[in-house]
Kinemage of the C-alpha trace (Angstrom):
@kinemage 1
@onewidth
@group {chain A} dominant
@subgroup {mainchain}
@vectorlist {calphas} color= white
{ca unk a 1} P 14.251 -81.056 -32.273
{ca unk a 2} L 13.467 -84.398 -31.468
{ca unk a 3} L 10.401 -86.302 -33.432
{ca unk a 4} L 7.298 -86.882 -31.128
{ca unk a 5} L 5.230 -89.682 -31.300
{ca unk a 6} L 1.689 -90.807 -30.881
{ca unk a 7} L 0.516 -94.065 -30.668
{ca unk a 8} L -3.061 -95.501 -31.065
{ca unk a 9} L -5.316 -98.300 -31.106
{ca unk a 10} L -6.755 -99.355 -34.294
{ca unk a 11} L -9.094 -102.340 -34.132
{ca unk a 12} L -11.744 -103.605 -36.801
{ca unk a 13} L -11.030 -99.877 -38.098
{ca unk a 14} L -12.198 -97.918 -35.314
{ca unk a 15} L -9.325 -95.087 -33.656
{ca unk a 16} L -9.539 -95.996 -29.761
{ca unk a 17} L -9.005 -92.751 -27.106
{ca unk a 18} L -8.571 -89.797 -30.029
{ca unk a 19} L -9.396 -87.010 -27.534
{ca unk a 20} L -6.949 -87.736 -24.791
{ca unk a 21} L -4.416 -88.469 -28.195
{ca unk a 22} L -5.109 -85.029 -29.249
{ca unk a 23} L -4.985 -83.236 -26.132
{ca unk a 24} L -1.388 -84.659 -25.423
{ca unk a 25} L -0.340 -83.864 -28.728
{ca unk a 26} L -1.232 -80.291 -29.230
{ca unk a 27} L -0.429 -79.764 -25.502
{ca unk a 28} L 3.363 -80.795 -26.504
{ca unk a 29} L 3.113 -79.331 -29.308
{ca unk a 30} L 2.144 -75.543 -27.912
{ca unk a 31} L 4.951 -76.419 -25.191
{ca unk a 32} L 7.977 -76.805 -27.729
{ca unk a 33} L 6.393 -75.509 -30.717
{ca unk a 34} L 4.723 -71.453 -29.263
{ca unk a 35} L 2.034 -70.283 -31.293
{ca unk a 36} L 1.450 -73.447 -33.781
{ca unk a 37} L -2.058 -74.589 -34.733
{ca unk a 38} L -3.861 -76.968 -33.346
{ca unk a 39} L -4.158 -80.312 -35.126
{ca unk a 40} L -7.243 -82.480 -34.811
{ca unk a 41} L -6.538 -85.974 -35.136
{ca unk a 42} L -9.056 -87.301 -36.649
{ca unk a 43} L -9.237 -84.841 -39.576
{ca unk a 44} L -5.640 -86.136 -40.344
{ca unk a 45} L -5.641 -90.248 -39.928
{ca unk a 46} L -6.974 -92.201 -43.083
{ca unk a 47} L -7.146 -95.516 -42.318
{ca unk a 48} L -6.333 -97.804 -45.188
{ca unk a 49} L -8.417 -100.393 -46.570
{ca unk a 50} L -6.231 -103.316 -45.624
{ca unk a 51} L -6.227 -102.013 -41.845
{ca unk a 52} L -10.310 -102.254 -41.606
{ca unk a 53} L -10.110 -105.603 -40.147
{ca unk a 54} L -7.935 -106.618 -36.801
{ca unk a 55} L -5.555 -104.988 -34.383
{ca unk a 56} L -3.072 -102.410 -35.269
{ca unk a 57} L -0.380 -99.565 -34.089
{ca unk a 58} L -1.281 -95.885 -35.607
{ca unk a 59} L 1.599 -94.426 -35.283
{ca unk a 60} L 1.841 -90.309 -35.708
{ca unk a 61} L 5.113 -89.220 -35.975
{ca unk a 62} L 4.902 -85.085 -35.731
{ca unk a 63} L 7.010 -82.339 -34.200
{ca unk a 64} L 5.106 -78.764 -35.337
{ca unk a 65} L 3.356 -80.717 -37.728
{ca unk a 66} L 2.659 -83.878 -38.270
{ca unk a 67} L 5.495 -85.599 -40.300
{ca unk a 68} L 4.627 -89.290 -40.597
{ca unk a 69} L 1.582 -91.673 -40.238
{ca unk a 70} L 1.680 -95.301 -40.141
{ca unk a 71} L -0.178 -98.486 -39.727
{ca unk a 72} L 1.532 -101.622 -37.634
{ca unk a 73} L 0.266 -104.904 -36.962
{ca unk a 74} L 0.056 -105.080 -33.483
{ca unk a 75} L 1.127 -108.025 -31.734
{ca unk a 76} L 0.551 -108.894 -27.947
{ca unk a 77} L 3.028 -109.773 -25.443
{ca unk a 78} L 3.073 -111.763 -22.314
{ca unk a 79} L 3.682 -110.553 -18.968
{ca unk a 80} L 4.192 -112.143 -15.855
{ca unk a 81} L 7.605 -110.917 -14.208
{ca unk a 82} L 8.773 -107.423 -13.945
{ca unk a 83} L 12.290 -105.997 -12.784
{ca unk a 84} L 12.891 -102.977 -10.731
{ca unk a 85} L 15.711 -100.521 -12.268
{ca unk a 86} L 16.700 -97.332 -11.333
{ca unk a 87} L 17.171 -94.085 -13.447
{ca unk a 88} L 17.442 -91.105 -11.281
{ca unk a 89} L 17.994 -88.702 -14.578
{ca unk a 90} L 15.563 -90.104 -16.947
{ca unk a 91} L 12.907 -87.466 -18.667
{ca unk a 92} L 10.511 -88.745 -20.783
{ca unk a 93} L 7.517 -86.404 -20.008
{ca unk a 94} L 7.260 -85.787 -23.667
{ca unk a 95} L 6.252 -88.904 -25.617
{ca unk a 96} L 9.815 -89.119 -27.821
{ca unk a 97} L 9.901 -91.717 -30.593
{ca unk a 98} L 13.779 -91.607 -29.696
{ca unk a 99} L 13.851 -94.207 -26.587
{ca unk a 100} L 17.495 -95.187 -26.624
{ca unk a 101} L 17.262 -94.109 -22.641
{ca unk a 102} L 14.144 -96.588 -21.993
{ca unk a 103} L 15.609 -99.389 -24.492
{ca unk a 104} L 18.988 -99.248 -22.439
{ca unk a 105} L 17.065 -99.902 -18.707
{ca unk a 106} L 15.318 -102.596 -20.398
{ca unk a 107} L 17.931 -104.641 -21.427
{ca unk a 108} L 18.683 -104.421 -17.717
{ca unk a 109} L 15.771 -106.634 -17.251
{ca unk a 110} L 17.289 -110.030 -16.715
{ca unk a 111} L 15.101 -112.862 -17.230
{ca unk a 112} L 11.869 -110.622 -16.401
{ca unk a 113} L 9.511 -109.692 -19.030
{ca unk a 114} L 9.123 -106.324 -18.374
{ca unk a 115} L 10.796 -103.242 -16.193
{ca unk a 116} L 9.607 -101.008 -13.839
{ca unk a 117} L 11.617 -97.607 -13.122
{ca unk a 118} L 12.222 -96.229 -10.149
{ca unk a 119} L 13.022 -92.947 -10.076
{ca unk a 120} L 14.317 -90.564 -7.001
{ca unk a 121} L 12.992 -93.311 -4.550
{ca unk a 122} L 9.338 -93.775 -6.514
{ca unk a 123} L 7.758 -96.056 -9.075
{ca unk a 124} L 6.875 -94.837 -11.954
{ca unk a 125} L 6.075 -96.528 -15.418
{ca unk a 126} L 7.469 -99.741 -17.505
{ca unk a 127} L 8.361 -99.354 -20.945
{ca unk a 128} L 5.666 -99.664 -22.465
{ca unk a 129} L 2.892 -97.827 -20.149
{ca unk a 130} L 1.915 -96.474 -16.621
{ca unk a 131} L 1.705 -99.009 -13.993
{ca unk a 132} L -1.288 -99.380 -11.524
{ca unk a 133} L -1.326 -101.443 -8.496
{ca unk a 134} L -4.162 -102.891 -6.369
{ca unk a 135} L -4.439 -102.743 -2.792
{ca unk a 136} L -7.363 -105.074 -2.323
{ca unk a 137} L -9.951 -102.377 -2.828
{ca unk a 138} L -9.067 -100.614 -5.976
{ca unk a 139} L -6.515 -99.890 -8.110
{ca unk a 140} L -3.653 -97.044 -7.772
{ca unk a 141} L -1.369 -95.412 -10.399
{ca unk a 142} L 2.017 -93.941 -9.230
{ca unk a 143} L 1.905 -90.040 -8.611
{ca unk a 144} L 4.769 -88.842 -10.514
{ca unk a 145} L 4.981 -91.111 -14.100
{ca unk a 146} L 7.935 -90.525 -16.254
{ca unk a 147} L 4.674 -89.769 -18.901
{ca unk a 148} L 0.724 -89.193 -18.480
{ca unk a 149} L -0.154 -92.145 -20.360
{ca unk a 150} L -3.633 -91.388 -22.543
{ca unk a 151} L -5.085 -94.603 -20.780
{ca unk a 152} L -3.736 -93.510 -17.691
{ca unk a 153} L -5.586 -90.221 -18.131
{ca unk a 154} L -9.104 -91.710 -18.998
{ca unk a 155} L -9.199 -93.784 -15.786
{ca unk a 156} L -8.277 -90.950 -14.024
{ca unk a 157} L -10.953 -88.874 -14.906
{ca unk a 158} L -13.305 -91.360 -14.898
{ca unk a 159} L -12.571 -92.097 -11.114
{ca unk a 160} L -11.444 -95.955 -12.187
{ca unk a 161} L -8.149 -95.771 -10.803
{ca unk a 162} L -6.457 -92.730 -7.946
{ca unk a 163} L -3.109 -91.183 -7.796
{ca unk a 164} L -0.638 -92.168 -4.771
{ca unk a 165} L 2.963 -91.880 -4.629
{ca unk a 166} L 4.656 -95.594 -4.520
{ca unk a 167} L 7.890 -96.866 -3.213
{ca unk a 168} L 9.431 -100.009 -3.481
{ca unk a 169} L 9.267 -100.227 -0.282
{ca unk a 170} L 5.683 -100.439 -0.536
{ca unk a 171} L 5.024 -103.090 -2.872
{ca unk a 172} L 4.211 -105.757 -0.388
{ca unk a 173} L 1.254 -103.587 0.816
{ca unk a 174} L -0.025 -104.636 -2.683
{ca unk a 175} L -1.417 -107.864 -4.274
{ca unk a 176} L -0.716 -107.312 -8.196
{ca unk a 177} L 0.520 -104.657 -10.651
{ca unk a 178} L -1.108 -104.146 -14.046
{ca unk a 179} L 0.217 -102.325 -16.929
{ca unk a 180} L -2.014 -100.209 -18.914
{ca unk a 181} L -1.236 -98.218 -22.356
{ca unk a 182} L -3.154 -97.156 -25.487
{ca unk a 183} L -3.908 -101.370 -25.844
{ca unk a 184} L -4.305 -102.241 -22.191
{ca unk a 185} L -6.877 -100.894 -20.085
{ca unk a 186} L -8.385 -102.439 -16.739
{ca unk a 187} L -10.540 -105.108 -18.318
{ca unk a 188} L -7.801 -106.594 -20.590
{ca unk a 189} L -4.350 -105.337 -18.882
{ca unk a 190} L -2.011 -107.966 -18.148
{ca unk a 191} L -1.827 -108.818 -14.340
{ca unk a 192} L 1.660 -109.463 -12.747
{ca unk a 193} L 1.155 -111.155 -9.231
{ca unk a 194} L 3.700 -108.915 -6.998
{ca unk a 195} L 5.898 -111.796 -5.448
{ca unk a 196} L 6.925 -111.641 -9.453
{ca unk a 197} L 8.752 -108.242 -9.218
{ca unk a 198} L 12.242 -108.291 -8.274
């Protein structure tokens, strides 16, 4: 069985999202795992000293239980062109730390920063998160992501962003994407003007 992962933000030593971590978690867990316990996160991650101040990965690895945690210093990328590419097979509806799949449609990217997969005709995430798009008026996710991004999740049901199903096709209807992830929400996402996706 294939190692799960979850990742999440660790800044000044404070563990960002932990329910919507959790509730992903134990709900793969219970899916591939039947009858295993539910793990609480927060009983499990001890942050180290050194990790107090600044920005950092905690990374769970787990399958039944959890196997491996880890601290990573977190560095920020750029964005400012993304790629379409299409996968019509892909399944990543389970948060794998295997990515071979994802790492092989990136290196499709060209000279863009970034990816976004199509699959079966829709948009659905990047690499490295869900995507949202505005329209002018507010922001929209894709309906069907490859995964339910914790991020993702929280803006949903806090009404900050809707669901809608998104084409290619449709892209000029918008005026930017944004990519959002356990680092990037609405306030501090990185902004990709759409004349930048090819």
């Amino acid at each position: 069985m294939c190692q799960l992962l979850e990742t999440i933000k660790l800044e000044n030593g404070r563990l960002f999202n932990l329910k919507y971590h959790n509730r992903r978690m134990n709900e793969a867990r219970q899916e591939l795992f039947v009858g295993c316990t539910p793990v609480e996160l927060e009983n499990e991650i001890q942050v180290p000293e050194d990790c107090l101040n600044g920005l950092y990965r905690c990374r769970v690895l787990y399958a039944e239980r959890i196997e491996k945690i880890e601290f990573i210093p977190q560095h920020v990328r750029s964005f400012s062109s993304l790629k379409l590419v299409t996968h019509d097979t892909i399944d990543y509806h389970f948060k794998y730390a295997e990515r071979s799949t994802l790492n092989e449609l990136f290196a499709q990217r060209g000279n863009a920063d970034e990816i976004i997969i199509v699959k079966n005709g829709e948009i659905t995430d990047c690499t490295i998160g869900n995507l949202v798009f505005f329209d002018g008026q507010k922001w929209l996710t894709p309906t069907h992501p490859l995964l339910n991004g914790t991020q993702r999740q929280k803006l949903l049901e806090t009404d900050e962003i809707q669901e809608k199903t998104i084409h290619p096709t449709d892209l000029s209807s918008y005026q930017k994407a944004g990519i959002i992830n356990a680092f990037f929400d609405l306030g501090n996402m990185p902004i990709i003007e759409i004349e930048k996706i090819s």
